[in-house]
N, C-alpha and C positions, 0 to 999 in steps of 0.2 A: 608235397610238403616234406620236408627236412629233418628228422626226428634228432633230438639232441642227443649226445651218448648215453648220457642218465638215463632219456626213457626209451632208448630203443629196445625191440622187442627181439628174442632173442628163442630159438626153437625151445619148448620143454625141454630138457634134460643135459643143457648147455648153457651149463655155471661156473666152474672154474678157466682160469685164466687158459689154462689150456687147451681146456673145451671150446673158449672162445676164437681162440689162434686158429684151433683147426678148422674151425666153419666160417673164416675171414680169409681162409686161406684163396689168394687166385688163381683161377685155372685155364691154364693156357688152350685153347682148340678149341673143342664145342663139345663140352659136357653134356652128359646123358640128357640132364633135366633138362637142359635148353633144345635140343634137338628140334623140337616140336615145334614148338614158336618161332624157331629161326626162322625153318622151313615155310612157314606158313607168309612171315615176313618177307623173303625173298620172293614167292610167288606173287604176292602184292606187288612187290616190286617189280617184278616183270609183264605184267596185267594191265590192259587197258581196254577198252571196249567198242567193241561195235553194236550198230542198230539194226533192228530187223527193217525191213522195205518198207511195212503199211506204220510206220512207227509207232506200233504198240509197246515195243522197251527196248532193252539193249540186254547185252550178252557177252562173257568175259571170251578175249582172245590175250595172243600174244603180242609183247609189245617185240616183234621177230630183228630189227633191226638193231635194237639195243641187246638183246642175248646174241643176235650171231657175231656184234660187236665184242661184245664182252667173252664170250667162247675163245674167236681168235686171240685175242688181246691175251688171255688166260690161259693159251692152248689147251680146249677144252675139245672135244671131238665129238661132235654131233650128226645126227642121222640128216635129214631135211626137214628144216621146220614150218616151210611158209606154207601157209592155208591152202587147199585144193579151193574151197569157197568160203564166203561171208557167211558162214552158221553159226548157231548156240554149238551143235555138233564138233563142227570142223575145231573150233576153238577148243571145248573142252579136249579133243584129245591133242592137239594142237599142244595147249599147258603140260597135258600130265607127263606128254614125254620128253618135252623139256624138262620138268621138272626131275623126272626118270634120270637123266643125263647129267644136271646138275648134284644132283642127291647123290653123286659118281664121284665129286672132283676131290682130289685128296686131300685140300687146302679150302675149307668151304668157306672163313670168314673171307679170304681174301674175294670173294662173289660179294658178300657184303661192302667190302672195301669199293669194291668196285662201284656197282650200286650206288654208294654213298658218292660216290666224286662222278658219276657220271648220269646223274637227275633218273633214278629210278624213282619208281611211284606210289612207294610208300613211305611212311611216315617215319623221317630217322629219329625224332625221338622218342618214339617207338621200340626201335630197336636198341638206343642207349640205357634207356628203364629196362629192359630184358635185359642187357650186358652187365647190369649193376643187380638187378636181382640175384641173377646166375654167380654172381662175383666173378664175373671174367675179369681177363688179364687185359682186357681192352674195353675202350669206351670209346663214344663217336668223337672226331674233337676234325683238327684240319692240319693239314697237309700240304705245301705246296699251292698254297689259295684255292685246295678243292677240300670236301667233307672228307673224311674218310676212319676209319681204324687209326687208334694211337692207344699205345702200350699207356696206362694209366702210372701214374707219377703222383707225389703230393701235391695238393691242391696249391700251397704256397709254392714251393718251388716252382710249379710249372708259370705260375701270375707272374714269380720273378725274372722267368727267362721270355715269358713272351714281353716283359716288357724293355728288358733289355734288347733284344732284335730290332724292335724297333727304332731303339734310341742310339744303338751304336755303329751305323753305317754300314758301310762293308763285313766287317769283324761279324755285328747283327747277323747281315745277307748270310753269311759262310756257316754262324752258329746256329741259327734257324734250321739250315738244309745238314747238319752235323745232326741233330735233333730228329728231324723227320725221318735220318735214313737210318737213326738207332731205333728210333720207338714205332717204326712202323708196323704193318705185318710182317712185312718181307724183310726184317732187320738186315743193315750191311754194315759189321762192326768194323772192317777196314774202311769203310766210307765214311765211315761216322770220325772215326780215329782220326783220320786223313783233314776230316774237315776241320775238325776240332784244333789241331793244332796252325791249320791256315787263318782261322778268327784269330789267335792268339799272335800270330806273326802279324796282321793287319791291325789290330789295337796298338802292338808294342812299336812297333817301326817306325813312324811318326817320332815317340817321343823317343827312344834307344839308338836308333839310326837311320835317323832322316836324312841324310846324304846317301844310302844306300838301301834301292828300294827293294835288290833283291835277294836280302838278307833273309834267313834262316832263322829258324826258331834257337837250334844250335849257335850262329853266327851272335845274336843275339845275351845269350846265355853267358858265351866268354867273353863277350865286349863287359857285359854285367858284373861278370866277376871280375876281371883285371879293374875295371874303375873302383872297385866297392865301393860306391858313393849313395848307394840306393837306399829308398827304406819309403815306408810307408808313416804317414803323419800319425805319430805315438807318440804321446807322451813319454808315456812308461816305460820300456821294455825290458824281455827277460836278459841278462848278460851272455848268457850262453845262446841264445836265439834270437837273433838282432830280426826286425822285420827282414828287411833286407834280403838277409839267409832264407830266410821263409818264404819270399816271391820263388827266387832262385832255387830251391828246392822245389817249388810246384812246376817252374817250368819245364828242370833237371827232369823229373816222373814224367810228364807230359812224353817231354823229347825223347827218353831212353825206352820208354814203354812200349814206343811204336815196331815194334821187333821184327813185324812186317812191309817194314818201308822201301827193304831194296829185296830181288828176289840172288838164283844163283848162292842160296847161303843153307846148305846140307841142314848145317846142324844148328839152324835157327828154330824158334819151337814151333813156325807156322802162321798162320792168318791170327790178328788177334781176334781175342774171345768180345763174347757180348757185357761181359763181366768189367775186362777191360775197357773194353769203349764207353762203358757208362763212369769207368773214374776218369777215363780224358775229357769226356764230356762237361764233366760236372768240374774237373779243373779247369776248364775254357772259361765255362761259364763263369766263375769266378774270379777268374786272368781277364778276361775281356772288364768284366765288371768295373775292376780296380783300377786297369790302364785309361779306360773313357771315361771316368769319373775323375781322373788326376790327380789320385790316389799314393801312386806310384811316381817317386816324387827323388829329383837329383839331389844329393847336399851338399 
């Protein structure tokens, strides 16, 4: 159940607004407190059982194919784990020194990630009540149509873009996987950047230039400005900041932002930041918005 802000509970001695910022703060990797539980959930996860012969019960082993899976996948470096025999024995130490190995990897949510999109056996949300207890910087959500790890976002925002993915064709397809590859574990902000502005060229080209499909975000931009005929349906607007200006200013950022778009460039500043890809993002998502809604409108 869901506690309303009014009555949530809040540690003894965490009353001021500041007090509260610092204990909402999220925290990236795997804090102290959480350690424990994690661990315990990953094991779950990698556990399944065999029966003894006269079947009087069963007994935890490894599930070996999905860890030596996930090991490689993860390049993770393990001793040999598969069973000498069918025991309570063999199993228990069978586990611990997986577990040994695992409890090594220097990236452990990404085991979880893993886990989550590749039908481990424990309960993922399980482990999303632990992410949200811990105030991690991740909760369970999906990825590429598997479970997985995703960087935690507002609850509105995030209802608004998945429902835009769906509704907006290609543009969707490209802003979906612009999404996935910012908010993952593994963020890749040049992926994200990169995608971000290909949903924005697939919205706009249809209606900016549909005789030329392999126009540019740029190509775009100055067809937009030479015409100025654009503008968004306003009543109102301000004299000095015509809509218009205002698309074209979102797309001008978008397009000039990319600073890592072509390489051979010394004294460019490098790969963009994660910082960056989440304003290209969050301008796509806006861009796409306006252009599949029809928004964005010739006069």
């Amino acid at each position: 159940m869901t506690e309303s802000v009014d009555n949530r509970w809040l540690p003894l001695g965490v009353d001021t607004e500041e007090q509260v910022a610092e204990y909402d703060a999220l925290h990236d990797g795997l804090p102290a407190w959480m350690t424990t539980p994690f661990w315990l959930w990953v094991q779950e996860s990698v556990t399944v059982y065999g029966s003894y012969r006269d079947g009087s019960g069963r007994f935890q082993v490894l599930d070996e194919q999905l860890v030596e899976e996930m090991c490689q996948t993860l390049g993770i470096v393990t001793p040999n784990l598969r069973r000498p025999s069918m025991s309570s024995d063999a199993g228990a130490t069978q586990l611990f020194l997986a577990m040994q190995v695992l409890r090594k990897h220097s990236a452990p949510l990404q085991i979880a990630d893993y886990l989550l999109a590749f039908n481990g056996h424990a309960d993922a949300s399980q482990l999303d009540a632990l992410l949200q207890r811990s105030r991690s910087l991740y909760e369970v959500g999906t990825r590429g149509e598997r479970s997985g790890l995703v960087r935690r976002v507002p609850l509105g925002v995030k209802d608004n873009a998945d429902a835009l993915f769906i509704r907006a064709g290609q543009a969707g397809v490209r802003l979906a996987k612009a999404w996935e590859a910012l908010y993952g574990v593994s963020p890749d902000a040049s992926k994200a950047y990169a995608l971000a502005i290909k949903s924005v060229e697939d919205a706009a080209i249809p209606l900016v230039s549909p005789s030329n499909s392999r126009a540019t975000l740029g190509t775009l931009i100055g067809q937009m400005r030479d015409q100025r005929t654009w503008s968004l349906p306003m009543a109102r607007e301000n004299d000095e900041t015509k809509s218009g200006d205002v698309i074209l200013g979102m797309m001008r950022l978008l397009w000039n932002g990319q600073h890592d778009r072509h390489g051979g460039q010394p004294s460019a500043p490098g790969d963009v930041s994660f910082d960056e890809a989440q304003v290209a993002v969050s301008l796509a998502v806006n861009l796409v918005q306006l252009f599949n809604a029809g928004l964005v409108q010739r006069i």
